[in-house]
MMTF fields as JSON, N, C-alpha, C and O atoms, coordinates in Angstrom:
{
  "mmtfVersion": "1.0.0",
  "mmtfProducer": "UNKNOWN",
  "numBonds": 303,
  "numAtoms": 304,
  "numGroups": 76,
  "numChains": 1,
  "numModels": 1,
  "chainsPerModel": [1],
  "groupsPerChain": [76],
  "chainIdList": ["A"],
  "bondAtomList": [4, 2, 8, 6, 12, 10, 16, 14, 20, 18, 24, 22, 28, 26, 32, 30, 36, 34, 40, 38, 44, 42, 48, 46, 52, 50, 56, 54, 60, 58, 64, 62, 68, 66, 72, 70, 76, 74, 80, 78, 84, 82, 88, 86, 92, 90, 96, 94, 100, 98, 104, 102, 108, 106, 112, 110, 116, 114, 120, 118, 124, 122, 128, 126, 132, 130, 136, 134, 140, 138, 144, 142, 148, 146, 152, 150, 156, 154, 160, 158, 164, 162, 168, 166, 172, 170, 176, 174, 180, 178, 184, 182, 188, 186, 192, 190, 196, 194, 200, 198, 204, 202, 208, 206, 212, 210, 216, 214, 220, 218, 224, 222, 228, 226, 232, 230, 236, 234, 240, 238, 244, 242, 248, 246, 252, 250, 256, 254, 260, 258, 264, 262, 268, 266, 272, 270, 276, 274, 280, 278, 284, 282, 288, 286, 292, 290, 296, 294, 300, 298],
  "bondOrderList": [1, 1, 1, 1, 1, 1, 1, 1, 1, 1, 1, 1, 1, 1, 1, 1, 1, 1, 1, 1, 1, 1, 1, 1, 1, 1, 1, 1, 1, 1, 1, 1, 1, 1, 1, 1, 1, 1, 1, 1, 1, 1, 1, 1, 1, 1, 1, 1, 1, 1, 1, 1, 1, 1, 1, 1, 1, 1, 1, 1, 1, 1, 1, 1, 1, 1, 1, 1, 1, 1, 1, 1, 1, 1, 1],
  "groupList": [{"groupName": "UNK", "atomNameList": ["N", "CA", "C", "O"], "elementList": ["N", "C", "C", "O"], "formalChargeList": [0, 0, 0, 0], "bondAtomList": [1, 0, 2, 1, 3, 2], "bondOrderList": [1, 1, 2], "singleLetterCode": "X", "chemCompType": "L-PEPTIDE LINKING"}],
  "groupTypeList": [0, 0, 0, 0, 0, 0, 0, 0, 0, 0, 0, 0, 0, 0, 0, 0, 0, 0, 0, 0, 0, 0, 0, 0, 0, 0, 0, 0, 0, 0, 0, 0, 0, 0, 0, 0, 0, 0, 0, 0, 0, 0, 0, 0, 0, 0, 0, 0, 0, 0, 0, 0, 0, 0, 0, 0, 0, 0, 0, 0, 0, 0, 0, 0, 0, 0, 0, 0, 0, 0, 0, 0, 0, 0, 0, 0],
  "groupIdList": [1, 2, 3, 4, 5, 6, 7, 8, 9, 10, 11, 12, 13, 14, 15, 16, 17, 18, 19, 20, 21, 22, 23, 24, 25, 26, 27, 28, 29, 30, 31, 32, 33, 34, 35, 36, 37, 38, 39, 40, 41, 42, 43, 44, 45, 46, 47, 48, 49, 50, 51, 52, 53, 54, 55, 56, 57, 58, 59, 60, 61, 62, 63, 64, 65, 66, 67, 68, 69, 70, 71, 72, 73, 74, 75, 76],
  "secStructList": [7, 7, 4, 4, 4, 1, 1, 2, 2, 2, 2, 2, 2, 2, 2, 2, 2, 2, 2, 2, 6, 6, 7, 7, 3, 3, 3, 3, 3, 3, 6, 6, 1, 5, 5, 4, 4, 4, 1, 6, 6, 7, 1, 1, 7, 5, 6, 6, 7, 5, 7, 2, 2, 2, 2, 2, 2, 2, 2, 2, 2, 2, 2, 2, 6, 6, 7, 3, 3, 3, 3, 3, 3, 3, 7, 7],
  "xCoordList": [-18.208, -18.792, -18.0, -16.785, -18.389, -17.771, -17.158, -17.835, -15.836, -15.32, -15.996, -16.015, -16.274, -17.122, -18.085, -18.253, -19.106, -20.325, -20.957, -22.175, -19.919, -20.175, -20.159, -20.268, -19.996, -20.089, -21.314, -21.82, -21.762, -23.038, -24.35, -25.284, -24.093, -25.29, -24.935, -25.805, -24.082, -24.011, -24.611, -25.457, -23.753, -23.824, -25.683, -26.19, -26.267, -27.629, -28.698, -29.674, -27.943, -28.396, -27.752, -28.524, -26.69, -26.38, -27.664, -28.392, -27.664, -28.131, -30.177, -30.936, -30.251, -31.594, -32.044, -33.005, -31.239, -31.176, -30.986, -31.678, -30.028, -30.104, -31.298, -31.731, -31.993, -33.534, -34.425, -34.949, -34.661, -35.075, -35.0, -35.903, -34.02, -33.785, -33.85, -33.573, -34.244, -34.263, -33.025, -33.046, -31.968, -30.562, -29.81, -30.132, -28.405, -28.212, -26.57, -26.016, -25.765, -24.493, -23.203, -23.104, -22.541, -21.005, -20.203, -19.848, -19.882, -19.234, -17.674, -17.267, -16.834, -15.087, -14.701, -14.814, -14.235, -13.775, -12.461, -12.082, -11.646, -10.653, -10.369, -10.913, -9.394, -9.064, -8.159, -8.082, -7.502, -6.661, -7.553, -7.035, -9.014, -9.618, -9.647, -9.824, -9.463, -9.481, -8.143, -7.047, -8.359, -7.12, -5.709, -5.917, -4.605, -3.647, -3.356, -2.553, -3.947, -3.821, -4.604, -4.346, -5.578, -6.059, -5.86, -6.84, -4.945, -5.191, -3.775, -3.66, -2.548, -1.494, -0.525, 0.644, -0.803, -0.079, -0.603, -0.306, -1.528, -2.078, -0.788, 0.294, -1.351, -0.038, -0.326, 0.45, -1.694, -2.078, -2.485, -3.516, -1.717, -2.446, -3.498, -3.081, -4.387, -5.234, -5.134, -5.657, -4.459, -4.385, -5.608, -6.479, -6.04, -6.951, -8.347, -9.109, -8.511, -9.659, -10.235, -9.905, -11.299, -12.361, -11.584, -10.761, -12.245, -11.452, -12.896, -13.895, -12.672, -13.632, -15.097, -15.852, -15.201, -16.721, -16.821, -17.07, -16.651, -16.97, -17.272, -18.48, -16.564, -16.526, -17.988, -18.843, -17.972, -19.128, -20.23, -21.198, -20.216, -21.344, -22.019, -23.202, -20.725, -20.806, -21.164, -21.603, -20.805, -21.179, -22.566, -23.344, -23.095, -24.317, -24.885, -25.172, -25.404, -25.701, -26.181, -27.341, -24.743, -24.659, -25.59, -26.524, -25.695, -26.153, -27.601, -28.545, -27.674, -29.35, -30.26, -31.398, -29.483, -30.339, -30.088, -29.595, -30.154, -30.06, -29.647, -30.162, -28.484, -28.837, -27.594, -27.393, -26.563, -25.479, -25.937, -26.535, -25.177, -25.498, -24.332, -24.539, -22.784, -21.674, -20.55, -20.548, -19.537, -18.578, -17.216, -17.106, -16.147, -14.47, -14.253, -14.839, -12.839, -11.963, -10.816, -10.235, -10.24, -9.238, -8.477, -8.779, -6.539, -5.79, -5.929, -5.293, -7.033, -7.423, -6.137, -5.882],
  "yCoordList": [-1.715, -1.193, 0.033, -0.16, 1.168, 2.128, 2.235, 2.094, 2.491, 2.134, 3.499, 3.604, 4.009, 4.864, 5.458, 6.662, 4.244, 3.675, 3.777, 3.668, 4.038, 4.033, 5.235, 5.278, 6.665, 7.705, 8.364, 9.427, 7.509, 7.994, 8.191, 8.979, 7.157, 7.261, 8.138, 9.009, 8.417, 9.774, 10.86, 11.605, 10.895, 12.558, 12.332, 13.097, 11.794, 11.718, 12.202, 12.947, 11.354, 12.007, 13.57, 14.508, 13.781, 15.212, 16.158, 16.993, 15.808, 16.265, 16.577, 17.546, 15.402, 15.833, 16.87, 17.637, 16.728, 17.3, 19.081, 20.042, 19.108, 20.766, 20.928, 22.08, 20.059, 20.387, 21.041, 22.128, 19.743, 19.727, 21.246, 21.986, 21.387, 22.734, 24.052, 25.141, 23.851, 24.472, 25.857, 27.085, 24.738, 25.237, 25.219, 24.47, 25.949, 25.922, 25.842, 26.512, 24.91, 24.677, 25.502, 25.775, 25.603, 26.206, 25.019, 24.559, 24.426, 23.568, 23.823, 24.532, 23.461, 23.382, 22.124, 21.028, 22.382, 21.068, 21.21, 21.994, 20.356, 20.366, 19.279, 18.377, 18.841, 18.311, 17.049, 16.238, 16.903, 16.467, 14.73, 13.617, 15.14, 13.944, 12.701, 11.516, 13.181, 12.01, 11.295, 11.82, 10.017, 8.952, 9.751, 10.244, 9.618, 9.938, 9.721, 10.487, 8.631, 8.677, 9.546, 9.695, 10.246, 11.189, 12.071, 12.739, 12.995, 14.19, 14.003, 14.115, 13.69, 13.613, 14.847, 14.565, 15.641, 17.442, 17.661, 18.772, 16.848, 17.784, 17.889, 17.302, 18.825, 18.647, 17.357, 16.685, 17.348, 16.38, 15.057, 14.614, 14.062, 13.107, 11.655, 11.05, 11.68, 10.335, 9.357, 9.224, 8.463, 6.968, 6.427, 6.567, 5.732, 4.649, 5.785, 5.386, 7.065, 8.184, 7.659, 6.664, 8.559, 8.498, 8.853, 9.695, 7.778, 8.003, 8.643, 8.873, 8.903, 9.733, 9.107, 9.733, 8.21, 7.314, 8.004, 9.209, 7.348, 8.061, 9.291, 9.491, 10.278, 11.562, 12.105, 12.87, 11.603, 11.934, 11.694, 12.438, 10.173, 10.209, 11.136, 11.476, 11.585, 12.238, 14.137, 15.039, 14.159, 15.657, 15.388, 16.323, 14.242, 14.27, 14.3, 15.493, 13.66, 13.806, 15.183, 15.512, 16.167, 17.327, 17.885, 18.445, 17.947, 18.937, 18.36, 19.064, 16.936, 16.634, 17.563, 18.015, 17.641, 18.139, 19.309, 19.64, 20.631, 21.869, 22.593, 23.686, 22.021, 23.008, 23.904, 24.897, 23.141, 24.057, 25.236, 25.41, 26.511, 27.466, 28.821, 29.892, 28.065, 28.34, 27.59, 26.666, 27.484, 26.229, 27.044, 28.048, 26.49, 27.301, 25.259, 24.251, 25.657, 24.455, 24.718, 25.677, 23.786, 24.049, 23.23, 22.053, 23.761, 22.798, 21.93, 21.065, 22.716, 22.244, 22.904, 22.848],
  "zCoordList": [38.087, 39.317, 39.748, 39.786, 40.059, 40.883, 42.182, 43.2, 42.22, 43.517, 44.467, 45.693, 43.918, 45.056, 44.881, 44.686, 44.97, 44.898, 46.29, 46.433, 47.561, 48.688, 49.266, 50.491, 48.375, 48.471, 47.792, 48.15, 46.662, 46.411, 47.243, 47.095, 48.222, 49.431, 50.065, 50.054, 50.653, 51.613, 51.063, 51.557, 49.275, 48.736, 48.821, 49.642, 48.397, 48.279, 49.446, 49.54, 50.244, 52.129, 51.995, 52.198, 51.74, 51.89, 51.074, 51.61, 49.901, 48.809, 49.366, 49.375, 49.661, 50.346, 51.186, 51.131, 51.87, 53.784, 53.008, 53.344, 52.088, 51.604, 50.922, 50.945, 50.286, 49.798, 50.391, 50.146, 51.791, 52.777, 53.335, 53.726, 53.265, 54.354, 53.599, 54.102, 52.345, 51.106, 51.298, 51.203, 51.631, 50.834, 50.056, 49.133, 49.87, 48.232, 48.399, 49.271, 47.436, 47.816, 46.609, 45.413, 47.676, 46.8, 47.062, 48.147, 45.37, 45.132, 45.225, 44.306, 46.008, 45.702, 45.166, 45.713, 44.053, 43.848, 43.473, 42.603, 44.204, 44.113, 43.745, 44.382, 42.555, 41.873, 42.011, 41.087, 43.139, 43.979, 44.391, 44.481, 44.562, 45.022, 43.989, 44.273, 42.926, 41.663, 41.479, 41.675, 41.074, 41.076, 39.802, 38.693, 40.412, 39.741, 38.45, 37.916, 37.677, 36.415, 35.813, 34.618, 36.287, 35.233, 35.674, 35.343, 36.55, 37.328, 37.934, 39.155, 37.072, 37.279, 37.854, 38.115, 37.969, 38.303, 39.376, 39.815, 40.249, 41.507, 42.811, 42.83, 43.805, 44.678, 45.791, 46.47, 45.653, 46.919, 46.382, 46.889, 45.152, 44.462, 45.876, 46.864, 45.429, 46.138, 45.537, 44.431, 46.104, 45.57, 45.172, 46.031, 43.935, 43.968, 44.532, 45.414, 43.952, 44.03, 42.935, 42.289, 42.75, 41.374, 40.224, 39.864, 39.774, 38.089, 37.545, 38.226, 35.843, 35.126, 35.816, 36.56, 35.516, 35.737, 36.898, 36.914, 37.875, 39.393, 39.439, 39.559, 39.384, 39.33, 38.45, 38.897, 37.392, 36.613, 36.91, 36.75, 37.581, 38.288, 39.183, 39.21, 40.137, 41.45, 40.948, 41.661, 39.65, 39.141, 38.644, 38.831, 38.007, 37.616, 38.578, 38.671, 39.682, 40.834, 41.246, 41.494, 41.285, 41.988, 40.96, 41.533, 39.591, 38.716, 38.471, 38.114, 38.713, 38.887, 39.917, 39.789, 40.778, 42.455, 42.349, 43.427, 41.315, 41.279, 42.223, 42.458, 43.032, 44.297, 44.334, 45.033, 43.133, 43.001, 42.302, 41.24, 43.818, 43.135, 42.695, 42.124, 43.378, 43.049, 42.744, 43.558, 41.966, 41.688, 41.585, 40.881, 42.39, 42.264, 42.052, 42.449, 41.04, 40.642, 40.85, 40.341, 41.744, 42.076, 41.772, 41.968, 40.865, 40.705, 38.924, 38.323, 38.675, 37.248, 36.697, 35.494]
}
């Protein structure tokens, strides 16, 4: 099960509402939000964050709903 499984409903409500409003998003992602074992060098580590699964989910998501229409990575 995904521990943040409880973030997928929001992003989805988010994700709509920019449809809806037929707007278009600049992604930051900063790197920092994912659990420390895989993303060991960040300056701001999150305990118990998204590991690969999660995250992937949460990018498929973003890249299902076309609405990204800029992306900066930060900390990679």
């Amino acid at each position: 099960q995904l521990r943040t499984a409880g973030a997928l409903g929001p992003l989805r409500t988010f994700l709509d509402r920019v449809a809806r409003e037929h707007g278009v998003i600049h992604l930051s992602l900063d790197v920092d939000f994912l659990d420390p074992g895989i993303a060991p060098g960040v300056g701001t580590a999150v305990a118990e964050g998204p590991g690969l699964q999660e995250a992937f989910a949460m990018m498929r998501m973003l890249a299902a709903s076309r609405l990204v229409q800029s992306l900066e990575i930060a900390e990679l």
